[in-house]
C-alpha positions as CSV (number, residue, x, y, z in Angstrom):
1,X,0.0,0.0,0.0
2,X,2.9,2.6,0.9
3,X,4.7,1.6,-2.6
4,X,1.7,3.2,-4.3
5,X,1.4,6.4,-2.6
6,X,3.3,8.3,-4.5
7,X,0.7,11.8,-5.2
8,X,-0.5,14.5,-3.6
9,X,-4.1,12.8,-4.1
10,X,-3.3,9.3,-3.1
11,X,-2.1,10.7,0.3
12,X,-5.2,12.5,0.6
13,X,-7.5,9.9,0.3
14,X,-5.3,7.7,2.2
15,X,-5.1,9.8,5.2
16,X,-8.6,10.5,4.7
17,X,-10.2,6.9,5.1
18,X,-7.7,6.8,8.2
19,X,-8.9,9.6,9.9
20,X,-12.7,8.6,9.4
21,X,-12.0,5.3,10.5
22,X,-10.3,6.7,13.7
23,X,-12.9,9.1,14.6
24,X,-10.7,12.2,14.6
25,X,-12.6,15.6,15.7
26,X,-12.4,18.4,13.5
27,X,-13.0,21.8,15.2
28,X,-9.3,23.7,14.7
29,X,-10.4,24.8,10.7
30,X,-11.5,22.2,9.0
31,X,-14.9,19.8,9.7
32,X,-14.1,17.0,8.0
33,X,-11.8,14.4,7.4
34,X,-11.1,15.0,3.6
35,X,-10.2,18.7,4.5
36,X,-7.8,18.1,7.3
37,X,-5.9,15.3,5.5
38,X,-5.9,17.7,2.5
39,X,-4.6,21.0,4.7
40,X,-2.2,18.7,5.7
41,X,-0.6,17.0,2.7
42,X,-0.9,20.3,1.0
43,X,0.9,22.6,3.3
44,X,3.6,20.1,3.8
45,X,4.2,19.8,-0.1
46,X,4.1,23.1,-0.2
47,X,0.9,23.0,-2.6
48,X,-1.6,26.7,-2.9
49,X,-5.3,26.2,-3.2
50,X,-5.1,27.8,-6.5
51,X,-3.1,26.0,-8.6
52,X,-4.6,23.6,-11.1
53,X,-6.0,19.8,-9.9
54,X,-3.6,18.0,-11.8
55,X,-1.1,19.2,-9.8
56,X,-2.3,16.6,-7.0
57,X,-1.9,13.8,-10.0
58,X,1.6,14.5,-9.8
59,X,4.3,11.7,-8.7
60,X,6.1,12.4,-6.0
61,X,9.4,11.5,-4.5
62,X,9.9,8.2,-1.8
63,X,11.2,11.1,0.7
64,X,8.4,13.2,0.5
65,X,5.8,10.4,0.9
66,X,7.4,9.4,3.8
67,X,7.5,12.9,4.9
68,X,3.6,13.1,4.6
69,X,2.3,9.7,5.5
70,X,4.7,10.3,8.9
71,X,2.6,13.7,9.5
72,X,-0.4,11.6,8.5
73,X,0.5,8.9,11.3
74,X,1.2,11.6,14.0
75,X,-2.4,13.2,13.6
76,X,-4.1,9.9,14.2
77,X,-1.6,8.8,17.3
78,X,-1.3,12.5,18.8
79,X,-4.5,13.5,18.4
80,X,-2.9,17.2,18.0
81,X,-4.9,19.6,15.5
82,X,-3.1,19.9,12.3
83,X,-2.8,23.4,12.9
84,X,-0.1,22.3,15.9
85,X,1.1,19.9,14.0
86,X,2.5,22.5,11.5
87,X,2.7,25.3,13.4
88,X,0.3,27.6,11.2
89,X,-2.9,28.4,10.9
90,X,-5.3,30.9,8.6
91,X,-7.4,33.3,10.1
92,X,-9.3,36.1,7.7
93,X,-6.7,35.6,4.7
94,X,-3.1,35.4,7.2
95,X,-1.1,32.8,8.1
96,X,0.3,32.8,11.7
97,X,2.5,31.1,13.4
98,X,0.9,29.1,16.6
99,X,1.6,26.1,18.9
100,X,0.4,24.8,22.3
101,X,0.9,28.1,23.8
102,X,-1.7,29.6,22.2
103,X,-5.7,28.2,21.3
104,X,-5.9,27.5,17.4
105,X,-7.5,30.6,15.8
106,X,-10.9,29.6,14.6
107,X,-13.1,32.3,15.4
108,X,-16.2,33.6,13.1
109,X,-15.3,37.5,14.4
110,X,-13.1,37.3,11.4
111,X,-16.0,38.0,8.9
112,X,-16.6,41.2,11.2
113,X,-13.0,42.2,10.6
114,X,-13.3,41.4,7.0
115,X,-16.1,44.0,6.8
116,X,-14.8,46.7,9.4
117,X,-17.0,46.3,11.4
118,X,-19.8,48.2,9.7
119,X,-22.1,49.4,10.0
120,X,-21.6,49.4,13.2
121,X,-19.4,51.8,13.4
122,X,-18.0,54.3,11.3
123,X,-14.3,53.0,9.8
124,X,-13.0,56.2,9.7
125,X,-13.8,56.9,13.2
126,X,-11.5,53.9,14.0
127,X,-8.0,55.3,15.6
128,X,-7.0,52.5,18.4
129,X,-8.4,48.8,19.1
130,X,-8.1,46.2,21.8
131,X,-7.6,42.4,21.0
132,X,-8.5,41.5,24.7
133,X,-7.5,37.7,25.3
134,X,-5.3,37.9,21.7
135,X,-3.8,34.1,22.3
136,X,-1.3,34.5,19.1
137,X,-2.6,37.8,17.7
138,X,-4.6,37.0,15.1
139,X,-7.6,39.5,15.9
140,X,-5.8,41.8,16.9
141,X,-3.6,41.5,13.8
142,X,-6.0,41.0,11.4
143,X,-7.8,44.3,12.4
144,X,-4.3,46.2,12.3
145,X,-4.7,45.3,8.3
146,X,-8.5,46.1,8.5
147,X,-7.8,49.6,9.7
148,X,-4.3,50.6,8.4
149,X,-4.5,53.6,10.3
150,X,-5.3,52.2,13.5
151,X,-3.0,51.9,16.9
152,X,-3.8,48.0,17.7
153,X,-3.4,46.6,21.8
154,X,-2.9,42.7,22.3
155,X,-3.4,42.1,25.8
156,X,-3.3,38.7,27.8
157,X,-2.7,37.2,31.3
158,X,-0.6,34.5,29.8
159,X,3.2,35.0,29.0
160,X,3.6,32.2,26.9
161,X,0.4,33.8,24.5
162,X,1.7,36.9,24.5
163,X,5.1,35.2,23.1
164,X,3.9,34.4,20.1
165,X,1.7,36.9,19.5
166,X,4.8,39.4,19.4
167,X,5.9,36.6,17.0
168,X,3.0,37.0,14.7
169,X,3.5,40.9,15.2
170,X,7.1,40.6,13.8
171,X,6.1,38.1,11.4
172,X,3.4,40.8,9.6
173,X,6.0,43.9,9.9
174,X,3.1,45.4,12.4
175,X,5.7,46.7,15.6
176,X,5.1,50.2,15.2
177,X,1.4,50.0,15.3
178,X,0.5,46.9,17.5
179,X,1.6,46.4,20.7
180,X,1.8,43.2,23.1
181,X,0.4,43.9,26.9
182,X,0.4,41.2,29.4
183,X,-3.0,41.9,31.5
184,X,-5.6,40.4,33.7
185,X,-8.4,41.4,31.7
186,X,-8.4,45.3,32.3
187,X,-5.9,45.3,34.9
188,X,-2.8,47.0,33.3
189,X,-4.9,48.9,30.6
190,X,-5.7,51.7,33.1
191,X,-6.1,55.1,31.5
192,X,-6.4,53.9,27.9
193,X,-9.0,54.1,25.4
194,X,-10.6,52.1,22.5
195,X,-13.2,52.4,19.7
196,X,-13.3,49.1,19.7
197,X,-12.6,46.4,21.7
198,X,-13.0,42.9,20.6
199,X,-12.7,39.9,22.7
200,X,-12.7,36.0,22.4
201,X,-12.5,35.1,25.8
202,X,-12.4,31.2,27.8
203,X,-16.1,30.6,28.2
204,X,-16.5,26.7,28.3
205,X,-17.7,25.9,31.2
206,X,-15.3,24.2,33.5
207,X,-17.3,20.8,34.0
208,X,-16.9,20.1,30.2
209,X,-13.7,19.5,30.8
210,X,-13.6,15.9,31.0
211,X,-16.0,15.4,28.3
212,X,-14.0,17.6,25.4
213,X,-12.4,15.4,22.2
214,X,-8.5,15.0,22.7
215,X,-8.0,17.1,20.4
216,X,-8.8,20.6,22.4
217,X,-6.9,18.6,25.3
218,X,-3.5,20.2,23.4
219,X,-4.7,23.7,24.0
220,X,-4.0,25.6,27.1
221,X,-6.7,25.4,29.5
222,X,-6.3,29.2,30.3
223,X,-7.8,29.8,27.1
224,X,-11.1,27.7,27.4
225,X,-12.6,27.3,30.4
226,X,-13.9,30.3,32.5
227,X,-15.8,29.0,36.0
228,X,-18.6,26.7,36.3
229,X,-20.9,28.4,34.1
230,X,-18.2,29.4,31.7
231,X,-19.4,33.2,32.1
232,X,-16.6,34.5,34.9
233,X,-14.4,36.1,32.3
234,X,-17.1,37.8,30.5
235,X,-19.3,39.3,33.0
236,X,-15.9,40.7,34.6
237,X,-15.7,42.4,31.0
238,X,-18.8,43.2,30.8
239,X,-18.5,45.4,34.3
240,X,-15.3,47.8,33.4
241,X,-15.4,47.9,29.1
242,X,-17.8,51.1,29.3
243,X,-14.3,52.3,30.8
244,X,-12.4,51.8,28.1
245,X,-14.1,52.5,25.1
246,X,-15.0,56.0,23.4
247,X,-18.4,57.1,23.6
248,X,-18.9,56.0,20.3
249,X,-17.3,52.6,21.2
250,X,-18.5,49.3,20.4
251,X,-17.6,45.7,22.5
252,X,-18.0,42.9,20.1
253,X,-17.7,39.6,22.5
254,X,-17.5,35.7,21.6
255,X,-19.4,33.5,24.1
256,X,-19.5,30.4,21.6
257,X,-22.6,28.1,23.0
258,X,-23.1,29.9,26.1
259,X,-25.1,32.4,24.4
260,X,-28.4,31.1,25.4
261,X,-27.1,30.8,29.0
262,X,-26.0,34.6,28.9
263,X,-29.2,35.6,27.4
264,X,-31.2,34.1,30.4
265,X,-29.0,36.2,32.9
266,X,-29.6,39.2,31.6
267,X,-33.0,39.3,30.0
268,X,-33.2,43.0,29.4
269,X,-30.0,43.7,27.8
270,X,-30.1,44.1,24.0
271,X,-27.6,42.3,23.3
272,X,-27.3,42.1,19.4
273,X,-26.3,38.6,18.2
274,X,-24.4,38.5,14.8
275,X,-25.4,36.4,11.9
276,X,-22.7,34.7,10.1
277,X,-22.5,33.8,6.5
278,X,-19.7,31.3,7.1
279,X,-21.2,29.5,10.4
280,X,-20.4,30.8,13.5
281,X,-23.0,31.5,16.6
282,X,-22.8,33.3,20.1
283,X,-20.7,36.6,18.9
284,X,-22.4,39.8,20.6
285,X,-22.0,43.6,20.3
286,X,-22.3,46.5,22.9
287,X,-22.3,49.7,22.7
288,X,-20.5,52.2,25.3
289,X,-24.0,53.8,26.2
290,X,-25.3,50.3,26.7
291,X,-22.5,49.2,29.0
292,X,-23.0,52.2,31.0
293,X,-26.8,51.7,31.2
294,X,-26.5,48.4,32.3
295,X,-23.5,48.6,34.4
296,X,-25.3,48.0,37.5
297,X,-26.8,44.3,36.2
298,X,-23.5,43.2,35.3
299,X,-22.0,44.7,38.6
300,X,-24.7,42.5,40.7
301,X,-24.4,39.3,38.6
302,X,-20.7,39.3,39.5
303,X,-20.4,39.9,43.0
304,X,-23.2,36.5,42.9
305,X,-20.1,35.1,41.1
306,X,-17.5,36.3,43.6
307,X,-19.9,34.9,46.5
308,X,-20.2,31.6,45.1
309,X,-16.6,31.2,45.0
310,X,-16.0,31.8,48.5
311,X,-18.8,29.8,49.8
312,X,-16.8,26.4,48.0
């Protein structure tokens, strides 16, 4: 069987049936086995998405069949997402570089970006931005192209994020515009301000944890799971961004499958949920008038977090 993989396309397929047969979990870009074994064959041989089919008809050498079918093999015994397993990963149009420091960037705020955010706001109104829980950058970054004018801040409790998101900030030529803040959520940003600020913060709920594929076992817990309810990290935001934002500011928020749960704490905030084109639930916006009005409901449901806490 080996002797007679010797395309792009044999590989492919091969890897393919293999993954289905395993019962891999695709949730870091693709969502399906044909795609990842594809992303994966393709990247390695170096192989664009535009160039012509018959370009996967074409033999290979012994070396670089034994190159891929090893990367093959490692997704099905590792369990890693291919995105780890070579170190890259898309998000709106840009590669960056990530690894287990960092969750794998597969957020549907990207279609936002892509459209600057109208009309929510007014892209020429647009002078500084906040990629709060940035991870490797990508937000952050890909907003810093959206709005070529703009003074971008990455911030982040974890060290090891904000590592490679000064990677991916050197690897885009962005340094003099985008910079790298290591915060616990609006800790260290006193005294700044944003038009926007976006956020894609941990909000799975901690008592999933045992029941998540092995696959999101490779990212840092730091990035997923955010109390019992999975809402600690966002109602904290949800207290102090009025703060931080012009008074034109938006807050554009991704709560993933806890949206229903977040809706049912605070029935009488109008939150507005985003549609996606691409798939993609539970992303919500805010304006800085609507943060302030509501302020006191957010201040409440947190201190019932903070009691909670101390009576375990």
């Amino acid at each position: 069987m080996a002797e007679q993989l010797d395309t792009p396309r044999a590989l492919i397929q091969w890897g393919a049936e293999r993954f289905e047969r395993a019962g891999l979990v695709y949730a870091h870009g693709t969502d399906n086995a044909l795609d990842e074994a594809a992303y994966l064959v393709m990247r390695t041989l170096q192989i664009d998405y535009d160039q012509p089919d018959s370009v996967l008809d074409t033999i290979i050498s012994d070396a670089d069949s034994r190159r891929v079918r090893g990367l093959l093999e490692q997704r099905l015994s590792s369990r890693k997402p291919a995105a780890y397993l070579l170190q890259e990963a898309w998000f709106a149009g840009l590669p960056f570089y990530v690894d287990e420091r960092v969750l794998v960037p597969r957020s549907p705020i990207a279609e936002l970006i892509e459209s600057r955010f109208a009309p929510w706001i007014q892209p020429d109104q647009v002078h500084r931005m906040l990629d709060m829980c940035t991870g490797g950058g990508c937000i952050g970054i890909a907003c810093a192209f959206a709005f070529p004018d703009a003074l971008v801040d990455l911030s982040d409790i974890s060290t090891d994020a904000l590592a490679v998101a000064t990677e991916n900030i050197g690897r885009h030529g962005l340094a003099e515009r985008v910079s790298a803040i290591e915060s616990d959520v609006f800790d260290a940003l006193q005294g700044r301000t944003y038009d926007i600020i976006v956020v894609n913060p941990p909000y799975v709920p901690s008592e999933e944890q045992q029941t998540l594929a092995p696959e999101f076992g490779h990212e840092p817990s730091l990035g997923l799971f955010a109390g019992t309810e999975g809402l600690d990290i966002v109602i904290e935001i949800l207290c102090h961004a009025a703060d931080f934002l012009s008074p034109q500011g938006i807050l554009v928020v991704e709560v993933g499958h806890t949206q229903d749960l977040l809706a049912e704490r605070f029935p009488g905030v109008p939150f507005m949920w985003f549609d996606f084109e691409y798939g993609g639930t539970g992303v919500f916006m805010l304006d800085a008038r609507q943060l302030r009005q509501y302020r006191s409901e957010f201040e409440q449901a947190a201190e019932g977090l903070s009691q909670r806490t101390q009576q375990k």
